[in-house]
CHARMM internal coordinates of N, CA and C (Angstrom, degrees):
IC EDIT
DIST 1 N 1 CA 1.4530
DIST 1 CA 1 C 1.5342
ANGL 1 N 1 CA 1 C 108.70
DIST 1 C 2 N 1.3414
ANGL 1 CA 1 C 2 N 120.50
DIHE 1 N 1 CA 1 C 2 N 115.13
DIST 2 N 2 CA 1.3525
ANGL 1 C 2 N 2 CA 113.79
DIHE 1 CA 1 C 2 N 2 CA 149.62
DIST 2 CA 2 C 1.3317
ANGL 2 N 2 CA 2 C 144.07
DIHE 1 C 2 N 2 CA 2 C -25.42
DIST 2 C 3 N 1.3143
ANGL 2 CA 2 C 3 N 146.51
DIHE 2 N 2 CA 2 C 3 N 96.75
DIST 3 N 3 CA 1.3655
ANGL 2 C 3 N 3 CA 105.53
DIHE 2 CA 2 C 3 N 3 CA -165.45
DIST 3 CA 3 C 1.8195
ANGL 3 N 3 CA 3 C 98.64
DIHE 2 C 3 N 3 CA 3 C -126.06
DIST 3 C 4 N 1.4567
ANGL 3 CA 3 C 4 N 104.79
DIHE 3 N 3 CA 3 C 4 N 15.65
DIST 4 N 4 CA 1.8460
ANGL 3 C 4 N 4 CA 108.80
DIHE 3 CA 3 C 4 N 4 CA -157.92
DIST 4 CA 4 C 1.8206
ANGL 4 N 4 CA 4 C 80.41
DIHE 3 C 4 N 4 CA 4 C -100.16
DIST 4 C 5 N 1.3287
ANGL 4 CA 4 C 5 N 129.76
DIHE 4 N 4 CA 4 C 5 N -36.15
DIST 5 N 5 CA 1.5761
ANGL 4 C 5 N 5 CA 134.37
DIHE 4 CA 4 C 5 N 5 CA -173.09
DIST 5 CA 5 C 1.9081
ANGL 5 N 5 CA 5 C 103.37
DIHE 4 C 5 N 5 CA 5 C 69.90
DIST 5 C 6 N 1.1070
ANGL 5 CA 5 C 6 N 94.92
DIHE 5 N 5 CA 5 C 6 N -164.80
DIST 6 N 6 CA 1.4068
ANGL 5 C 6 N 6 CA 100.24
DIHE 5 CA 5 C 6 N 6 CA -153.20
DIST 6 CA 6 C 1.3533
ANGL 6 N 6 CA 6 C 108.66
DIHE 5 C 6 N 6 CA 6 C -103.97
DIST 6 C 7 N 2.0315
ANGL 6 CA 6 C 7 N 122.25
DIHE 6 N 6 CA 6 C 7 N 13.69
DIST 7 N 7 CA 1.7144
ANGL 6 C 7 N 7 CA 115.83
DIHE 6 CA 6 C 7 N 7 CA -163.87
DIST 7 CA 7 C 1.4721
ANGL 7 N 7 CA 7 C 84.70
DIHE 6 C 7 N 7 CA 7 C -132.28
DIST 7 C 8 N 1.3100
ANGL 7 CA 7 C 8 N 110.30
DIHE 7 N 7 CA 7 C 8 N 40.89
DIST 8 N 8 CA 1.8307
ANGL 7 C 8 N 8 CA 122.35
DIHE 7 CA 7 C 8 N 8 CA 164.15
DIST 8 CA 8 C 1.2525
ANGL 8 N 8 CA 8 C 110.96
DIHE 7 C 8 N 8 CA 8 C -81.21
DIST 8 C 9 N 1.7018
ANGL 8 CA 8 C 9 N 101.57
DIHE 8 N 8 CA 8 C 9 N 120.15
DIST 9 N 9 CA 1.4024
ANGL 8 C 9 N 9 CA 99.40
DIHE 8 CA 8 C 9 N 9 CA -175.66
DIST 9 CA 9 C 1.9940
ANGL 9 N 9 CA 9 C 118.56
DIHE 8 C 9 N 9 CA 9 C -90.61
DIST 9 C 10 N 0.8703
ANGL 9 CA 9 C 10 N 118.87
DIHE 9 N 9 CA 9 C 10 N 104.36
DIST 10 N 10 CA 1.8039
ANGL 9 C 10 N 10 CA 104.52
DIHE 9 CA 9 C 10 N 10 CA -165.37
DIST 10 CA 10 C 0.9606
ANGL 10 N 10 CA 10 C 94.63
DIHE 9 C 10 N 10 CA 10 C -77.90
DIST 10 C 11 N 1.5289
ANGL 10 CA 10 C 11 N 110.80
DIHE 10 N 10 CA 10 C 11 N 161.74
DIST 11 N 11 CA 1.8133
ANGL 10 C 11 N 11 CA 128.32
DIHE 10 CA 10 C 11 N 11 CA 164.80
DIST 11 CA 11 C 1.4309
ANGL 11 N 11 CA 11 C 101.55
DIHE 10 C 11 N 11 CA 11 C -128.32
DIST 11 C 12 N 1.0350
ANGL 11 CA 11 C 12 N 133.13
DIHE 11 N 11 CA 11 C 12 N 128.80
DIST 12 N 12 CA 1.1504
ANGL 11 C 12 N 12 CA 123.74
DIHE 11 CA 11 C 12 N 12 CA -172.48
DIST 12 CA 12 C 1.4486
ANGL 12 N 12 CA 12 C 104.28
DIHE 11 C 12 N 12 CA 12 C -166.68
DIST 12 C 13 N 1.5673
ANGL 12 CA 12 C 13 N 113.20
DIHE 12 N 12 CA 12 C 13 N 165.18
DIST 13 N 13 CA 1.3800
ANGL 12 C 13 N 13 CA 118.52
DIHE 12 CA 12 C 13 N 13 CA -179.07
DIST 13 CA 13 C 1.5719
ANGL 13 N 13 CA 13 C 121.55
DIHE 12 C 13 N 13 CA 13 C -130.37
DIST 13 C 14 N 1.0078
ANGL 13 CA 13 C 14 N 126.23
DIHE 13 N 13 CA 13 C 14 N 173.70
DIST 14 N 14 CA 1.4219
ANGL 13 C 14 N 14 CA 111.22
DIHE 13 CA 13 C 14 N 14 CA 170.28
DIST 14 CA 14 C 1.1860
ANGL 14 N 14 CA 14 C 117.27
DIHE 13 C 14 N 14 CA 14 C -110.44
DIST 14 C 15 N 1.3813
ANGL 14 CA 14 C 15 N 111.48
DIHE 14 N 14 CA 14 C 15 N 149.73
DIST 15 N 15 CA 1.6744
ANGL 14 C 15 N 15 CA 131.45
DIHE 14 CA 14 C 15 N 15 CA -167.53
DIST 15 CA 15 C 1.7526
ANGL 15 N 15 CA 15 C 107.15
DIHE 14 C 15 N 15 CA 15 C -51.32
DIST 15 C 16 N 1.3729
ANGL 15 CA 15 C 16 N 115.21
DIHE 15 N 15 CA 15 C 16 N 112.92
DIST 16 N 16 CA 1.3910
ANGL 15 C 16 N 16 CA 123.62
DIHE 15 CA 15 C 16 N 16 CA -159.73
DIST 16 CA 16 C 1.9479
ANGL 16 N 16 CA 16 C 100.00
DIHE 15 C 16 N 16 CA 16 C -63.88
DIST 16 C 17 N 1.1156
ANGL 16 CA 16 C 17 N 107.04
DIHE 16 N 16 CA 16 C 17 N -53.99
DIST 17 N 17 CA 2.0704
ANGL 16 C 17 N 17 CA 117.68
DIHE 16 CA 16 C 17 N 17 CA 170.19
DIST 17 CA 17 C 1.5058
ANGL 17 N 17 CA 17 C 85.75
DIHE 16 C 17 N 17 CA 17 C -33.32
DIST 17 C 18 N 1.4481
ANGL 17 CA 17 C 18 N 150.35
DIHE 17 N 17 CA 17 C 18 N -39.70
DIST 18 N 18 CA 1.6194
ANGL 17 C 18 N 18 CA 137.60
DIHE 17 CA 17 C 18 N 18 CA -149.74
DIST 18 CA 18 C 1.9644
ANGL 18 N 18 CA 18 C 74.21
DIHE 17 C 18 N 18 CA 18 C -119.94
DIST 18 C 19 N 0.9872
ANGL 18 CA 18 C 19 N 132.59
DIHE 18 N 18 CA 18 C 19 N -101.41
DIST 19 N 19 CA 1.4243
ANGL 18 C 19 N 19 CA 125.41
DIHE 18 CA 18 C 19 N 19 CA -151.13
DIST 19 CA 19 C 1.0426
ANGL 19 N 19 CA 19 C 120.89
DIHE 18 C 19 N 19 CA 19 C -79.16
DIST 19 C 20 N 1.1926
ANGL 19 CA 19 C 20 N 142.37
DIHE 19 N 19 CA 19 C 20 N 47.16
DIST 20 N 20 CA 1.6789
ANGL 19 C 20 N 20 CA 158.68
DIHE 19 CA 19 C 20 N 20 CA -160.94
DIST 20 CA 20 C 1.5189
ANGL 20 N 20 CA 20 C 93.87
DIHE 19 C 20 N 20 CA 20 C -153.83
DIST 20 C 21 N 1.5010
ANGL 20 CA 20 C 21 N 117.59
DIHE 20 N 20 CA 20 C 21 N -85.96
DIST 21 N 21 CA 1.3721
ANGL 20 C 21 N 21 CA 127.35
DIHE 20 CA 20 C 21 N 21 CA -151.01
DIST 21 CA 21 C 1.5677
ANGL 21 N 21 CA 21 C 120.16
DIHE 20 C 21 N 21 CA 21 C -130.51
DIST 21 C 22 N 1.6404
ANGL 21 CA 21 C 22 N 100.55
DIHE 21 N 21 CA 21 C 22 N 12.14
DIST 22 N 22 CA 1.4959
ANGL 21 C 22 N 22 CA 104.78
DIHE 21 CA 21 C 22 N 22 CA -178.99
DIST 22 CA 22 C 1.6152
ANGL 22 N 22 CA 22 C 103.92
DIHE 21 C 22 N 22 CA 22 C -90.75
DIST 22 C 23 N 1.8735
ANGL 22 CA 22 C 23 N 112.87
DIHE 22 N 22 CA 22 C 23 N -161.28
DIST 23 N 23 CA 1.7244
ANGL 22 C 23 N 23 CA 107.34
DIHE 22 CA 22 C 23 N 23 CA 162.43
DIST 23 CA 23 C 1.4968
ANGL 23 N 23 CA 23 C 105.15
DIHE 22 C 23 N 23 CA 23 C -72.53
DIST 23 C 24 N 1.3938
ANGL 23 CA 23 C 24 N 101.55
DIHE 23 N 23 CA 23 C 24 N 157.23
DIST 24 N 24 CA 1.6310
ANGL 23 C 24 N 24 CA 108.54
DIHE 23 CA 23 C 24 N 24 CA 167.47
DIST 24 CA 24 C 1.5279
ANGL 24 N 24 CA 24 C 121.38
DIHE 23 C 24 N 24 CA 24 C -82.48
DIST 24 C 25 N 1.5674
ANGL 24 CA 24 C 25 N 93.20
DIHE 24 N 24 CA 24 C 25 N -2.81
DIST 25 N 25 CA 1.8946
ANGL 24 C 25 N 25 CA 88.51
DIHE 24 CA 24 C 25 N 25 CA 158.83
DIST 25 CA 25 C 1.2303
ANGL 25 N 25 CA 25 C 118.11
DIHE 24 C 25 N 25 CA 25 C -103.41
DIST 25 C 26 N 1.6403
ANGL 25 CA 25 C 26 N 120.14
DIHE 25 N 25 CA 25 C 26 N 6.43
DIST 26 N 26 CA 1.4137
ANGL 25 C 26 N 26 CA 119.59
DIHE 25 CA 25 C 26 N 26 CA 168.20
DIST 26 CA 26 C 1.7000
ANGL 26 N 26 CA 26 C 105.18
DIHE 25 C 26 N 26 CA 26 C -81.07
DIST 26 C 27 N 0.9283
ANGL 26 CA 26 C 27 N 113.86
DIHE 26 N 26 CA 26 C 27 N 7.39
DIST 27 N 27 CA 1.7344
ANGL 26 C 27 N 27 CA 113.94
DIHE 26 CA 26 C 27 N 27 CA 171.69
DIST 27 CA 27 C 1.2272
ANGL 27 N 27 CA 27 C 118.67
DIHE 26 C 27 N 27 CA 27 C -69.94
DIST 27 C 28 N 1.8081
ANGL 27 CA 27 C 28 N 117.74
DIHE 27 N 27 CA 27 C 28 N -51.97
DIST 28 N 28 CA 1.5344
ANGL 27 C 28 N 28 CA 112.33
DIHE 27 CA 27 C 28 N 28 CA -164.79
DIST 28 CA 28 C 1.6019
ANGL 28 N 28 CA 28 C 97.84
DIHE 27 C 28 N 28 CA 28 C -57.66
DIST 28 C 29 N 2.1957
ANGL 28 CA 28 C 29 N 117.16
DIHE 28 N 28 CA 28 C 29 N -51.86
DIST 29 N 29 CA 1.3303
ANGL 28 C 29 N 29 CA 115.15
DIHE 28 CA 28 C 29 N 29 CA -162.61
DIST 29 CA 29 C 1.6608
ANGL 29 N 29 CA 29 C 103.59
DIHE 28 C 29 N 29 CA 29 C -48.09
DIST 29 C 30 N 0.9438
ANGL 29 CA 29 C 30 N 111.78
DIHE 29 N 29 CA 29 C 30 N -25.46
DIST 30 N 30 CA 1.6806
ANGL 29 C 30 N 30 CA 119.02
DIHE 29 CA 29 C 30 N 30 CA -156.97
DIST 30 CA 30 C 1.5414
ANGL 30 N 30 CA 30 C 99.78
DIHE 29 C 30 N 30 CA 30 C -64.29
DIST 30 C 31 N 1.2696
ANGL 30 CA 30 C 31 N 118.60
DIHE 30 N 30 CA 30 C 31 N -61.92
DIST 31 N 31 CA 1.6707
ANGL 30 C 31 N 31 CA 139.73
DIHE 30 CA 30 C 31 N 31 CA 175.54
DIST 31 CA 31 C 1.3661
ANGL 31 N 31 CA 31 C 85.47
DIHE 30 C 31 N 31 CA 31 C -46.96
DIST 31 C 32 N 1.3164
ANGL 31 CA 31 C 32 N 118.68
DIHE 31 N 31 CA 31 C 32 N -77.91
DIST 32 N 32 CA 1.7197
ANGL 31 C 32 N 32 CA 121.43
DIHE 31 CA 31 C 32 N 32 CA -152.81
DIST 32 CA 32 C 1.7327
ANGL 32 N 32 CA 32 C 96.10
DIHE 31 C 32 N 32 CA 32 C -45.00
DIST 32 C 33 N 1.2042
ANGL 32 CA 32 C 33 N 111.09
DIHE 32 N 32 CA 32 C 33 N -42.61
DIST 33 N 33 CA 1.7862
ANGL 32 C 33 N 33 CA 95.14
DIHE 32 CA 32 C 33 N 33 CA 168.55
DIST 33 CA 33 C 1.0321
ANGL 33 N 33 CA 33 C 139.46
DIHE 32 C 33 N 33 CA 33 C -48.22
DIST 33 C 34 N 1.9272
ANGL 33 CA 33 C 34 N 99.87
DIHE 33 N 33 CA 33 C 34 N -62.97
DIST 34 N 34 CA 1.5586
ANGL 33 C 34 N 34 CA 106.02
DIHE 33 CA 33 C 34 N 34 CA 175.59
DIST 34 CA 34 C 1.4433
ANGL 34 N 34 CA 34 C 124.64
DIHE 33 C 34 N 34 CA 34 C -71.39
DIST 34 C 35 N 1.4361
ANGL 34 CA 34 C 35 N 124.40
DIHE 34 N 34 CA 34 C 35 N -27.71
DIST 35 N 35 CA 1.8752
ANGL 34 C 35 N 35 CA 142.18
DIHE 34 CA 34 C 35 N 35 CA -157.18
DIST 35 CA 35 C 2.0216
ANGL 35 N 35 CA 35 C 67.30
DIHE 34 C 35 N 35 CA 35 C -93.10
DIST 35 C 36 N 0.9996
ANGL 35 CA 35 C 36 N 147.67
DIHE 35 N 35 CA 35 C 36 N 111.66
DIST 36 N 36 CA 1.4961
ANGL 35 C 36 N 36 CA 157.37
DIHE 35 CA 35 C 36 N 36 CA 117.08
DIST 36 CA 36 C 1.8164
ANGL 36 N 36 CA 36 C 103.80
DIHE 35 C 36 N 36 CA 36 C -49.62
DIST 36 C 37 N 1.5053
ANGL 36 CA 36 C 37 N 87.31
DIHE 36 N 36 CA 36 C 37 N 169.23
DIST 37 N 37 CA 1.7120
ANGL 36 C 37 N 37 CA 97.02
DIHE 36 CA 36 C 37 N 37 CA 179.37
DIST 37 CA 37 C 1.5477
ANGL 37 N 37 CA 37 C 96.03
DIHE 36 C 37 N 37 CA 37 C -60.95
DIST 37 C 38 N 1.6494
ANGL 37 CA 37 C 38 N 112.11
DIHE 37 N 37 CA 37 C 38 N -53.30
DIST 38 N 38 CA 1.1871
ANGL 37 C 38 N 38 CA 102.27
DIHE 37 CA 37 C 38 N 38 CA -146.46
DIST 38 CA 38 C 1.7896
ANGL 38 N 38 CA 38 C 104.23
DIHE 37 C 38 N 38 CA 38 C -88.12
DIST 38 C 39 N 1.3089
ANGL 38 CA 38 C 39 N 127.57
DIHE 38 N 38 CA 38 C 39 N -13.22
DIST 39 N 39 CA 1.0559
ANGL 38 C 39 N 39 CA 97.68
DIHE 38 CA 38 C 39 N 39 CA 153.80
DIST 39 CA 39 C 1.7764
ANGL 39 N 39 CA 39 C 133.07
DIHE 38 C 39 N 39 CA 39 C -78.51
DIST 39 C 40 N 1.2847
ANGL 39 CA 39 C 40 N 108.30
DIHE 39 N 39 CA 39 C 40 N 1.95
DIST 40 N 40 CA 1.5599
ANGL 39 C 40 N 40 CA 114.06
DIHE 39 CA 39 C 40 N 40 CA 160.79
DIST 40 CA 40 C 1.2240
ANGL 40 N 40 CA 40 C 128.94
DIHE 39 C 40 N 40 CA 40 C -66.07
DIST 40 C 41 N 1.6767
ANGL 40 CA 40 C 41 N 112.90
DIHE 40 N 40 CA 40 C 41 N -9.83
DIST 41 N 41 CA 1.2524
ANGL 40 C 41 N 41 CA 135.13
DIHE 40 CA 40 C 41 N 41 CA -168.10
DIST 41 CA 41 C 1.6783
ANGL 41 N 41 CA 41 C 108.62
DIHE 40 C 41 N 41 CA 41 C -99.73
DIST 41 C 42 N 1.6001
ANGL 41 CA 41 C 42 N 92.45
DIHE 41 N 41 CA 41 C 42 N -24.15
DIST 42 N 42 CA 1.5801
ANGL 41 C 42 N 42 CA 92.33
DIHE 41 CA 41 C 42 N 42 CA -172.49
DIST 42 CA 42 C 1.5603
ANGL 42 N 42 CA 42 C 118.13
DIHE 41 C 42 N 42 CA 42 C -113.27
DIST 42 C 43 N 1.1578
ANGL 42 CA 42 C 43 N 133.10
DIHE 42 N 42 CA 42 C 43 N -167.80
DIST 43 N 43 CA 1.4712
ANGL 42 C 43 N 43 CA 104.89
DIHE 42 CA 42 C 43 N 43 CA -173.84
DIST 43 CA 43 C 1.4343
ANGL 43 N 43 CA 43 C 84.75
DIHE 42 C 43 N 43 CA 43 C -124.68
DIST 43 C 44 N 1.3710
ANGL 43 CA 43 C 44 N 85.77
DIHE 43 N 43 CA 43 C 44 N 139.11
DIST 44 N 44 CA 1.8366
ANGL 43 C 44 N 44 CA 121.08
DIHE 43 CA 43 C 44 N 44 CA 171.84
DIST 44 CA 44 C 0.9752
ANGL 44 N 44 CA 44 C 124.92
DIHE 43 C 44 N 44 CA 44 C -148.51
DIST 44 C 45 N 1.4789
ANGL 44 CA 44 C 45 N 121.16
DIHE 44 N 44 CA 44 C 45 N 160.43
DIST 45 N 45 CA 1.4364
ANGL 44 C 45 N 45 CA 131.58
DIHE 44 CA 44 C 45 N 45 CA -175.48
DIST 45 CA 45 C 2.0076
ANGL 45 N 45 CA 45 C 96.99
DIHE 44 C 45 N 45 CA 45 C -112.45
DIST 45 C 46 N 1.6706
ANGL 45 CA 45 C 46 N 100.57
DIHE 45 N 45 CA 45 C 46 N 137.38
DIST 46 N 46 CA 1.2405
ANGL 45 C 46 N 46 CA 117.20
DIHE 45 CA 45 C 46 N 46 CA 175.04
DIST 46 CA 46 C 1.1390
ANGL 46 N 46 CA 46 C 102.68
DIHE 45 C 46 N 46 CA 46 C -90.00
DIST 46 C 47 N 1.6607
ANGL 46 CA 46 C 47 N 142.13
DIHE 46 N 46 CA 46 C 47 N 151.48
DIST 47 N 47 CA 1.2207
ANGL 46 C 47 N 47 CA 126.46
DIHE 46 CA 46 C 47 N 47 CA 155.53
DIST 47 CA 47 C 1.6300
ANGL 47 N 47 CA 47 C 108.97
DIHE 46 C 47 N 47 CA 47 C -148.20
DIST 47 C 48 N 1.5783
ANGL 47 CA 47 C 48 N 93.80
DIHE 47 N 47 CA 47 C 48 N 116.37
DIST 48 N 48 CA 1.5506
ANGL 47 C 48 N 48 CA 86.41
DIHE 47 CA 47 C 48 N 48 CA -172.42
DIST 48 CA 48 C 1.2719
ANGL 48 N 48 CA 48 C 100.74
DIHE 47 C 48 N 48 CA 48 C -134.68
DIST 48 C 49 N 2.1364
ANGL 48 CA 48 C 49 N 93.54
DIHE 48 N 48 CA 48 C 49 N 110.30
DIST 49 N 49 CA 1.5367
ANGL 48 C 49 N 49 CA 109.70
DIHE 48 CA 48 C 49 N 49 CA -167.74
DIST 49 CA 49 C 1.2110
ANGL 49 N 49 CA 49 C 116.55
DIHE 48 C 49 N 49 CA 49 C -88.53
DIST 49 C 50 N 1.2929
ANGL 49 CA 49 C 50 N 128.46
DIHE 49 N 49 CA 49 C 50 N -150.57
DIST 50 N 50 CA 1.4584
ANGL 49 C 50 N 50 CA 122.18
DIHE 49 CA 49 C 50 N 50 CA 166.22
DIST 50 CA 50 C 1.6211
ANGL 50 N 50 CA 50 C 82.68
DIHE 49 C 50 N 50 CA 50 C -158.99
DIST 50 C 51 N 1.2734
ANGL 50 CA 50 C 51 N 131.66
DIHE 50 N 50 CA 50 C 51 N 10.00
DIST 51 N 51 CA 1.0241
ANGL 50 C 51 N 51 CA 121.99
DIHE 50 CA 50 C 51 N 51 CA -178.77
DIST 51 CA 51 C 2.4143
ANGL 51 N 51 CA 51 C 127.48
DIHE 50 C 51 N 51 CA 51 C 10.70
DIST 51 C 52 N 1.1236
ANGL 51 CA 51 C 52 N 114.81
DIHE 51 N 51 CA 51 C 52 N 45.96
DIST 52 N 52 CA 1.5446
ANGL 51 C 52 N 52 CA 111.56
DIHE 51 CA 51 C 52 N 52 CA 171.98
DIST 52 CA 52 C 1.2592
ANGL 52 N 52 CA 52 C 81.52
DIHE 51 C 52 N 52 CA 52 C 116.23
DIST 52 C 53 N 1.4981
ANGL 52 CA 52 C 53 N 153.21
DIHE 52 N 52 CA 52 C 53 N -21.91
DIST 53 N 53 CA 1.5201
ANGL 52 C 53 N 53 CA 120.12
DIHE 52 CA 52 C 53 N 53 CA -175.06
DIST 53 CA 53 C 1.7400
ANGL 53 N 53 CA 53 C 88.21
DIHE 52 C 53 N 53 CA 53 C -107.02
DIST 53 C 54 N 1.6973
ANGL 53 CA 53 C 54 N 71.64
DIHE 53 N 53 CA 53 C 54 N 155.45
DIST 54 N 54 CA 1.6190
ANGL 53 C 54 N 54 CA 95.78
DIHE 53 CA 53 C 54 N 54 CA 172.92
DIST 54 CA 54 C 1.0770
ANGL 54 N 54 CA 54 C 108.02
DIHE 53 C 54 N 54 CA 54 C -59.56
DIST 54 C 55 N 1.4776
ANGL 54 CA 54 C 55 N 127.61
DIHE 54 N 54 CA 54 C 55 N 136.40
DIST 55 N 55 CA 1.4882
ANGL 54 C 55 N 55 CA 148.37
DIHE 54 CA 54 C 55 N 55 CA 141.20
DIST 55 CA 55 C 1.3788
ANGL 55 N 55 CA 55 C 129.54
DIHE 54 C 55 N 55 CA 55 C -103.42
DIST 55 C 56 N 1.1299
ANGL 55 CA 55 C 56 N 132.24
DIHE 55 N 55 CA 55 C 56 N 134.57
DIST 56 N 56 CA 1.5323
ANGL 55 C 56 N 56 CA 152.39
DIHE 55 CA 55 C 56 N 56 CA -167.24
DIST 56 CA 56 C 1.7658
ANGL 56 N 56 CA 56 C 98.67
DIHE 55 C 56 N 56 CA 56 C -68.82
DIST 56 C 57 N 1.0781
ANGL 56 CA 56 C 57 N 155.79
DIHE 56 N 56 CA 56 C 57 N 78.42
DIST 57 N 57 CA 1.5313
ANGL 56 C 57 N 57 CA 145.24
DIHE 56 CA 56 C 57 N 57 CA 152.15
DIST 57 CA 57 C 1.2177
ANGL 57 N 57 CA 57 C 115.22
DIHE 56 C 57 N 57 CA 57 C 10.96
DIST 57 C 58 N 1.3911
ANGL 57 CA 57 C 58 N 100.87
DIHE 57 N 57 CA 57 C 58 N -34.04
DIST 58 N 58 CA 1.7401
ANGL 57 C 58 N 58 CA 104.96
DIHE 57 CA 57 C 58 N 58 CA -178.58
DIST 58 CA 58 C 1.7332
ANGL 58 N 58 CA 58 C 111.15
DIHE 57 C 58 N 58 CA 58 C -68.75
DIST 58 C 59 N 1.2517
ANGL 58 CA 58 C 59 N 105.29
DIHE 58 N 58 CA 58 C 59 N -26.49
DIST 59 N 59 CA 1.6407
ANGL 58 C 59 N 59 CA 100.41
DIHE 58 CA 58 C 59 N 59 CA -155.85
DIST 59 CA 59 C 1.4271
ANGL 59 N 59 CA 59 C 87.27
DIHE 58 C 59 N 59 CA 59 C -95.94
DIST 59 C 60 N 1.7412
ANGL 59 CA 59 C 60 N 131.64
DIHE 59 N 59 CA 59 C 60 N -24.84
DIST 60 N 60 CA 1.9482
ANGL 59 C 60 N 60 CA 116.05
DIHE 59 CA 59 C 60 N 60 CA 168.28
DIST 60 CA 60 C 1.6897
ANGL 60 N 60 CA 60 C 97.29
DIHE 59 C 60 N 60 CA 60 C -59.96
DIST 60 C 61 N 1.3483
ANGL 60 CA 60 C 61 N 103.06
DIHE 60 N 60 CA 60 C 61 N -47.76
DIST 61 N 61 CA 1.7863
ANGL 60 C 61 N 61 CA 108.77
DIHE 60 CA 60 C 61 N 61 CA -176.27
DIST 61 CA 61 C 2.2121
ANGL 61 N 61 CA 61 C 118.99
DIHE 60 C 61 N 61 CA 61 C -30.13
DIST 61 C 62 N 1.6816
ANGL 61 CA 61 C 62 N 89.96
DIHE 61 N 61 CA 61 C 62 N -47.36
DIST 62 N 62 CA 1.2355
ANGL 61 C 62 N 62 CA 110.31
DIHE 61 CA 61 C 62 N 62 CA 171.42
DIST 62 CA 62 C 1.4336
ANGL 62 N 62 CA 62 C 131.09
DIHE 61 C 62 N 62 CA 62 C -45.95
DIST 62 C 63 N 1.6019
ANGL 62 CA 62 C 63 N 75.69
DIHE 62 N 62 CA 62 C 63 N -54.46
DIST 63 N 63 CA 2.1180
ANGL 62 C 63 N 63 CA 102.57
DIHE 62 CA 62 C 63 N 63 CA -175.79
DIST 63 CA 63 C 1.7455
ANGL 63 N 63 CA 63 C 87.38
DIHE 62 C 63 N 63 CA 63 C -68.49
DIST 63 C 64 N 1.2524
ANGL 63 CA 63 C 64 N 121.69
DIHE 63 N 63 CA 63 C 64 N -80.49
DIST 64 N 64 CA 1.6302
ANGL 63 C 64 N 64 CA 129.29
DIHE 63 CA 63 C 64 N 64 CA 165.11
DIST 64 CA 64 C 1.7922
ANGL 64 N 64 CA 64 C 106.37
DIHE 63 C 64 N 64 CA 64 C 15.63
DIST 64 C 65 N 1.7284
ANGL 64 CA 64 C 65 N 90.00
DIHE 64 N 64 CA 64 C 65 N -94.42
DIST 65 N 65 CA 1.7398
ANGL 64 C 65 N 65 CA 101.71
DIHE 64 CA 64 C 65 N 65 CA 172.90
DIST 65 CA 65 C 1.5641
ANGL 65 N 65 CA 65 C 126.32
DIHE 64 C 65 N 65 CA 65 C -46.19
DIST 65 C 66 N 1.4921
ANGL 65 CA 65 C 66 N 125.80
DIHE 65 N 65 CA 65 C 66 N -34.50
DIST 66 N 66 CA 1.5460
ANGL 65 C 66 N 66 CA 122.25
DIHE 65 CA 65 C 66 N 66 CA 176.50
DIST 66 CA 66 C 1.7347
ANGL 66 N 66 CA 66 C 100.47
DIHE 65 C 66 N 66 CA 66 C -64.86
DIST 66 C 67 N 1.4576
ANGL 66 CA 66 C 67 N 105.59
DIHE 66 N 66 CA 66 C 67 N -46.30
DIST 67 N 67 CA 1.6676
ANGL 66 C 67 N 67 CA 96.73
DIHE 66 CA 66 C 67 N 67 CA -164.55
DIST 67 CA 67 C 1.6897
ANGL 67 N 67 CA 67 C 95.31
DIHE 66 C 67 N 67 CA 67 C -76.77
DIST 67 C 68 N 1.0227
ANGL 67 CA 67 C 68 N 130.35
DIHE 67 N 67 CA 67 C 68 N -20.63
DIST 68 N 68 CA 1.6529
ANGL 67 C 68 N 68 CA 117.28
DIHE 67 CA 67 C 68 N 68 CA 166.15
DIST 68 CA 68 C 1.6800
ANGL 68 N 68 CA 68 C 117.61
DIHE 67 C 68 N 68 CA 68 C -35.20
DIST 68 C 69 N 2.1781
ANGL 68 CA 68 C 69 N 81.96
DIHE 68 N 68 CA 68 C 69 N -52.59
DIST 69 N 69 CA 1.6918
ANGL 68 C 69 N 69 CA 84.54
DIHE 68 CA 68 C 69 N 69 CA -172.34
DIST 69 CA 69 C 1.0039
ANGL 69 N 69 CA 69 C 110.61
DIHE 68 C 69 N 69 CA 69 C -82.10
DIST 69 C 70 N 1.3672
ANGL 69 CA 69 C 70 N 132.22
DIHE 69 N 69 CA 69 C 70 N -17.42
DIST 70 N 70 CA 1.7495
ANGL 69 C 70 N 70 CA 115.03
DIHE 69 CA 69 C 70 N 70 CA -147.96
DIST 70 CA 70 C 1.7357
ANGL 70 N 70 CA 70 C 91.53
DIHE 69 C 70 N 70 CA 70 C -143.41
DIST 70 C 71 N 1.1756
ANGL 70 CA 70 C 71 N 119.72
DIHE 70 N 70 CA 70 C 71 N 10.88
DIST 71 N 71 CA 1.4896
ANGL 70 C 71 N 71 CA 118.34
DIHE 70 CA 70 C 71 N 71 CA 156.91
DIST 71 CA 71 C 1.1663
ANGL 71 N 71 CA 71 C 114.40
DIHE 70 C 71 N 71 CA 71 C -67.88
DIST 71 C 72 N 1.5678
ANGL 71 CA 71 C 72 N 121.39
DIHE 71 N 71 CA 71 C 72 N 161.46
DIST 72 N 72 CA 1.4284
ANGL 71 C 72 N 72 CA 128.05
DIHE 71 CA 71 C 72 N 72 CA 162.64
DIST 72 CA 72 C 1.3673
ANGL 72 N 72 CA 72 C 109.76
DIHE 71 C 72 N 72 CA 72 C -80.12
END
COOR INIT
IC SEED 1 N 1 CA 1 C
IC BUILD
């Protein structure tokens, strides 16, 4: 039984081993894991920090292009 329904807001981040220090094309599979149908259905916030370590522009660039395609 469902009981969280479908106007769950997530906060969430992505796994730093994949967006910190992994490839930057292991990002989209990474999303395609966590972003599910049904949280595509519901409204959420992505958040993928780097909180004080360096990050490459390229790898927000990454996150950027998946939610192009597979955002609402």
């Amino acid at each position: 039984m469902d009981v969280i329904g479908n106007d769950l807001t997530i906060f969430g981040c992505l796994d730093p081993t994949i967006f910190v220090s992994g490839p930057v094309d292991g990002i989209a599979p990474a999303l395609d894991r966590l972003i599910t149908p049904r949280v595509r259905d519901a409204h959420f916030v992505l958040v993928p920090a780097a909180d004080g370590i360096q990050v490459g522009l390229d790898r927000f660039m990454a996150v950027k292009q998946w939610m192009e395609i597979n955002g609402r």
